[in-house]
Every structure is written in C-alpha cells, then in structure tokens.
C-alpha positions in Angstrom: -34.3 107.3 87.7 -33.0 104.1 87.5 -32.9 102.0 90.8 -30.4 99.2 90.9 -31.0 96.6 93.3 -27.6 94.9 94.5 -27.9 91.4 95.4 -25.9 90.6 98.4 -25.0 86.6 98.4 -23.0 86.5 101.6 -24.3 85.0 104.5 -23.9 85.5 107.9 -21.3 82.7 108.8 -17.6 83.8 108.9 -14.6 82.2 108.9 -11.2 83.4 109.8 -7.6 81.9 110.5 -4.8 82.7 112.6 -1.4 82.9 110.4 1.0 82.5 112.6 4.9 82.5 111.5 7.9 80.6 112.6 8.8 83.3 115.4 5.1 82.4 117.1 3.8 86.1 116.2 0.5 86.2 114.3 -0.7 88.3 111.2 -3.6 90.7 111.5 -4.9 93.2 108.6 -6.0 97.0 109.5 -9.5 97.6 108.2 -9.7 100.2 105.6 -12.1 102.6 106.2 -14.1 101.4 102.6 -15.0 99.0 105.4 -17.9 100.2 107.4 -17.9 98.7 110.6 -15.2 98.5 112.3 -13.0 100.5 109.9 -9.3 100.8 111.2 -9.1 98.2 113.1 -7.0 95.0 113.5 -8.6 92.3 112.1 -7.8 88.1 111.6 -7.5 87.8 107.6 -10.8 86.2 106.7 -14.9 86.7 106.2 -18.5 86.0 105.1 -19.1 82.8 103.5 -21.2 83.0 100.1 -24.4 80.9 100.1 -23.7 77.1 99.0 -19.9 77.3 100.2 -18.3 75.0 102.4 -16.3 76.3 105.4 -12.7 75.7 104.1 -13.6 76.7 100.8 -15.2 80.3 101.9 -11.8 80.5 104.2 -9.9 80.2 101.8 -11.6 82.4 99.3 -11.6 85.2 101.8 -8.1 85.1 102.8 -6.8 85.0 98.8 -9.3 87.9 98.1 -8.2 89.8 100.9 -4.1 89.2 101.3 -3.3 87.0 98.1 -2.0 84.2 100.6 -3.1 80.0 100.3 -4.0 78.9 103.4 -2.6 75.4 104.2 -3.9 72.6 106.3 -5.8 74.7 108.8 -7.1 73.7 111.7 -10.1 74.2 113.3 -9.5 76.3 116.9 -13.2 77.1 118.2 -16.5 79.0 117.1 -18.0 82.2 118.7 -21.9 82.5 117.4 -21.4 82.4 113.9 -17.6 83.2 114.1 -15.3 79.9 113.4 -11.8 80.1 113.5 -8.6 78.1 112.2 -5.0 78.2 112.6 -2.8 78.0 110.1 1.4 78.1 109.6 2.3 81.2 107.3 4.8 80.6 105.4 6.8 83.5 104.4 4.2 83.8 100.9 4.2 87.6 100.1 1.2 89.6 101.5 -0.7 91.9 98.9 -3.5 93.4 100.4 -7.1 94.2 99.1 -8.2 97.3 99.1 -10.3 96.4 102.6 -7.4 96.4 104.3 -4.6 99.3 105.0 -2.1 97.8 106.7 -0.8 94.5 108.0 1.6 93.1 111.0 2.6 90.5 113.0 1.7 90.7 116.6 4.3 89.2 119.0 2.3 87.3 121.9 2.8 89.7 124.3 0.9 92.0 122.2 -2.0 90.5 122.3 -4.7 91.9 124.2 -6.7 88.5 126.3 -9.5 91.4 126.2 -9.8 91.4 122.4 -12.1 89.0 120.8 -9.8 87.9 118.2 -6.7 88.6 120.1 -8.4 86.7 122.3 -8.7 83.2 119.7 -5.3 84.2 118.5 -3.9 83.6 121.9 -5.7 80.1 121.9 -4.1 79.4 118.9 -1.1 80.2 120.2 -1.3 78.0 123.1 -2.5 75.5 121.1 0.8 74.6 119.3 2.3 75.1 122.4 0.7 72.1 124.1 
C-alpha cells in the first residue's frame, strides 16, 4: 500500500471581505458540504492564507478561487484572533462559484443577525460607510 502524504501549505491566518453592493446589502456564499466544518452555512467570501503571502494578496486569491470576482481597493474593517476583515464595493462582476460553495446572496441589513460573528463585522462594515 502506497501512503500519500498531502502537504497542507495554508496557514492559520484568514482573510475575508465584505462585498457590499450599491443597494447597501452584502454578499455571503453557502458552504458546500465538501467543506467540513461548518458546511451549509453562510459565509463572507474569503480564507486561509498560504505560507509567504501577504494579506491582500491571499484575499484576493481566495475570493477569485472561490466566486471568480477581483476585489478592489479594500479596506481594512477589524481583526478577530487570526480573522482580518475588509470591505470592499462589489461591483455588479458576475459571481461563479467554486465548488466550496452552494449558493450565494445578498443580505439586506436588516437581515443581519448582530449575534453572528460575520454578520456581526458585516454590520460594521455597513456602518462604516455610513459614517
């Protein structure tokens, strides 16, 4: 038997961005259930950063892997442990999603769940154009 050992070159920081469009709703991908933890939920575009790569580089990577969208002059919103997040302006690109996602949608505001970690930072974001 032949044992293949899988090297795994992602590391623990993430980043993720808050798309949000020009009727203030923000976009959020379903997990697929390919994904093991937490499989069918909603989920800020975004991930793990490979060793060696800047922030904004693994950011972008991530969201172009995942949704096929460029993410433009984000900005940086806050960091939760090894969680940092960015808001971005979507601009009406055409989403086409990975297979580690399902689904996608825009959440009005008022869908947004204060309770919900990322909801949570979305809501920030939110309030930080607002300002």
């Amino acid at each position: 038997m032949i044992k293949v050992k899988i090297v795994q070159d992602d590391i623990d920081t993430v980043a993720k961005v808050i798309l949000i469009d020009q009727k203030k709703r923000v976009l959020f991908l379903k997990r697929s259930l390919y994904v093991n933890k937490f499989s069918g939920e909603w989920d800020l575009p975004g991930g793990h950063l490979k060793a060696d790569e800047a922030l904004l580089d693994g950011l972008n990577r991530e969201v172009k892997e995942e949704t096929s969208l460029d993410v433009r002059q984000p900005v940086f919103i806050t960091k939760i442990d090894n969680l940092h997040f960015f808001r971005a302006n979507y601009d009406s690109q055409p989403v086409k999603l990975s297979h580690e996602h399902t689904d996608y949608r825009f959440f009005e505001r008022d869908e947004l769940d204060p309770n919900e970690k990322f909801q949570k930072v979305a809501l920030q974001a939110l309030e930080s154009i607002d300002d």
